[in-house]
C-alpha positions as CSV (number, residue, x, y, z in Angstrom):
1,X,99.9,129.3,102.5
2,X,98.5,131.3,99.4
3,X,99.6,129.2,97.1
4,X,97.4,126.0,98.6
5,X,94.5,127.9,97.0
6,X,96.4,129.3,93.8
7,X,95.2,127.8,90.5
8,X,94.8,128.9,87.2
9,X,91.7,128.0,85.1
10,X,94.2,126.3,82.6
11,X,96.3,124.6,85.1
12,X,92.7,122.7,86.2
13,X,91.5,122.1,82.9
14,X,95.4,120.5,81.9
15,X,94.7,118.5,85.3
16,X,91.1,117.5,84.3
17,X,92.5,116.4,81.0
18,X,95.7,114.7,82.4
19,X,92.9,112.8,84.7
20,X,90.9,111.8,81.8
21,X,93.7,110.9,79.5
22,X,95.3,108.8,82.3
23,X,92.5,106.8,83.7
24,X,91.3,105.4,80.1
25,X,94.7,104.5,79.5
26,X,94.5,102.4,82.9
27,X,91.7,100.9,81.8
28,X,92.7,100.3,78.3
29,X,95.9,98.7,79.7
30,X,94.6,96.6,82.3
31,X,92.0,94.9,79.8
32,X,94.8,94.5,77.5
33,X,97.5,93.3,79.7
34,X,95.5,91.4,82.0
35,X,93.7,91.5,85.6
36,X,97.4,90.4,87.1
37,X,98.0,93.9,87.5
38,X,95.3,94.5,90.6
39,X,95.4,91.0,91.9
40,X,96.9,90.1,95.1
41,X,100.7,91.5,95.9
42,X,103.8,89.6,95.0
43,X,107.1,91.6,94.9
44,X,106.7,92.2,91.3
45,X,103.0,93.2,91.8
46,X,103.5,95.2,94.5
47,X,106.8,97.8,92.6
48,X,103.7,97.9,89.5
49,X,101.4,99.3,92.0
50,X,103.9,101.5,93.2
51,X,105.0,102.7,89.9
52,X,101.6,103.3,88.2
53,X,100.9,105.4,91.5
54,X,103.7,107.7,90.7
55,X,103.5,108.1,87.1
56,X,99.8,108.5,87.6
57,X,100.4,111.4,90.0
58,X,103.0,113.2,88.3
59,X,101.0,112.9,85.2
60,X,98.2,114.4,86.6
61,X,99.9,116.8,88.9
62,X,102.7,118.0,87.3
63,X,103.5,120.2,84.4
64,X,106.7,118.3,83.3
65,X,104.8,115.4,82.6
66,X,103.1,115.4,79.6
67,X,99.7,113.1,79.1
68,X,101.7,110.9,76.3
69,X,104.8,110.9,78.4
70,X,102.5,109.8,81.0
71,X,100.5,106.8,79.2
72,X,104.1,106.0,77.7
73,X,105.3,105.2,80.7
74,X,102.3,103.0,81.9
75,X,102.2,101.2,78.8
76,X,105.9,100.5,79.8
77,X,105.3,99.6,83.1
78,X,102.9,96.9,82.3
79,X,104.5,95.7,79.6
80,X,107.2,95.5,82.1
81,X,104.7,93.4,84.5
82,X,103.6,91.2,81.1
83,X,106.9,89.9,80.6
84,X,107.9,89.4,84.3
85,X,104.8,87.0,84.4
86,X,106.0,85.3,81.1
87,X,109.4,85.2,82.7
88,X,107.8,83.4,86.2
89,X,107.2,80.2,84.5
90,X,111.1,79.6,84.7
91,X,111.4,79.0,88.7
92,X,115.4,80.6,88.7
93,X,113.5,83.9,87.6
94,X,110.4,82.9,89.7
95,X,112.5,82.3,92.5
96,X,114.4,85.7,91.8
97,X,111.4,87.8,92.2
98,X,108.7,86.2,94.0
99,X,109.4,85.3,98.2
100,X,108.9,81.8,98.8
101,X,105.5,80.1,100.9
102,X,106.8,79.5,104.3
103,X,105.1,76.7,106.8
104,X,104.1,78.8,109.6
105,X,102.2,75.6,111.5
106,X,103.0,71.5,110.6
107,X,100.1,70.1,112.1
108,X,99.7,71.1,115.6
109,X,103.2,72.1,115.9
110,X,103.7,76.2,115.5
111,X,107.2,76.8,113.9
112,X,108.6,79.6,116.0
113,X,111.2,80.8,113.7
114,X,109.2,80.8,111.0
115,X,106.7,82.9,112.7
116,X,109.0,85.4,113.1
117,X,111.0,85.1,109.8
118,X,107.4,86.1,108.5
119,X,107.3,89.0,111.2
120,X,103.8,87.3,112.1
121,X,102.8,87.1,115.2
122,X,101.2,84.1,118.0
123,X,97.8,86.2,118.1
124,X,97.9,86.5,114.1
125,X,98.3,83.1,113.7
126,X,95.5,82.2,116.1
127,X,93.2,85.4,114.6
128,X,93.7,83.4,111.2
129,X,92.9,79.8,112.2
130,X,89.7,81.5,114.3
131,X,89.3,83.3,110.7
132,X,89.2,79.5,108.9
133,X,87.1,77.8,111.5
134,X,89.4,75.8,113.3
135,X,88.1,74.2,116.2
136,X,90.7,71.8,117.4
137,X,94.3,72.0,117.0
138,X,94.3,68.4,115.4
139,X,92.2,69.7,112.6
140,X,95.1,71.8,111.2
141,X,97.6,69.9,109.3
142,X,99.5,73.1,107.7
143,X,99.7,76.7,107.7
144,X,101.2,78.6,105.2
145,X,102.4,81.7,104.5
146,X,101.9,83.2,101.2
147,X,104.4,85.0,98.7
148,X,101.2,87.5,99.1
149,X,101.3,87.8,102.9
150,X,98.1,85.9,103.1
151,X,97.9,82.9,105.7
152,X,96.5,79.8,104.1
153,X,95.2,77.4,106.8
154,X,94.6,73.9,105.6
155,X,92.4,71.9,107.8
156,X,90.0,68.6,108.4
157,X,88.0,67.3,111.2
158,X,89.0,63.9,109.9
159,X,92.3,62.7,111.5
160,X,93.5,60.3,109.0
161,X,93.3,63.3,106.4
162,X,96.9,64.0,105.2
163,X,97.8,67.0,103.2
164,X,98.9,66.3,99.5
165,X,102.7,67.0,98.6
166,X,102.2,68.9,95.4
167,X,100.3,71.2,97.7
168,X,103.2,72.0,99.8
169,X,105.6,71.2,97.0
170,X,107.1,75.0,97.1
171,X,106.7,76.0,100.5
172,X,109.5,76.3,102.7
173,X,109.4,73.8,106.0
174,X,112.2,75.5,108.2
């Protein structure tokens, strides 16, 4: 327990610096390599996230982790992230690392199995079409999963409104 409240004044100013050094190199990055990098979550997204976390952490935190090992590393990573979005353009690799939309509601009709392919639940489906203003079950004419995990909810009050098919070009019915 004495060694929660053990530090050296070196070890704090190496973290301090470490800190420093890492955040501007975040910043630097993401203005170089794009906003992608804190938008919302596909697969790809979500293991940058993950790995920034750690190097971040173990550059700050630890002392076999030096600062330019550190910002190395980041500059790697979203490199890493920069080609994958190049590469994402091409739907085999697109389809490789991003999950697919799934249809979650055609109309009035909830798909079941999709549901619970998406591990969502009835009262998260209706908390989402209360969250979009839906009214009337006739008003809904999809609802969509999203390779983010966000619910889309596509809606009209007017009945003879259909829903484009290059909007649900690349969503998954059943």
């Amino acid at each position: 327990m004495e060694n929660w409240f053990d530090a050296s004044a070196s070890s704090l100013l190496a973290i301090l610096l470490s800190s420093i050094g890492i955040y501007i190199s975040i910043i630097l990055f993401t203005r170089l390599f794009g906003k992608r990098s804190f938008s919302k979550m596909s697969s790809f997204d979500f293991a940058m996230t993950v790995a920034v976390g750690s190097i971040i952490a173990s550059t700050i935190l630890s002392k076999s982790v030096s600062l330019i090992q550190g910002v190395t590393g980041l500059f790697f990573i979203y490199a890493l992230q920069l080609i994958a979005a190049y590469f994402r353009k091409y739907k085999a690799f697109q389809n490789l690392i991003d999950n697919t939309p799934l249809l979650l509601m055609d109309g009035k009709e909830v798909l079941y199995e999709n549901l619970k392919k998406a591990r969502v639940t009835e009262s998260d489906l209706k908390g989402k079409l209360r969250e979009a203003n839906v009214i009337e079950l006739k008003e809904i004419r999809a609802v969509i999963f999203e390779t983010t995990g966000d619910i889309s909810v596509l809606h009209t009050a007017y009945d003879d409104k259909k829903v484009d098919s290059y909007i649900l070009e690349d969503v998954a019915s059943r």
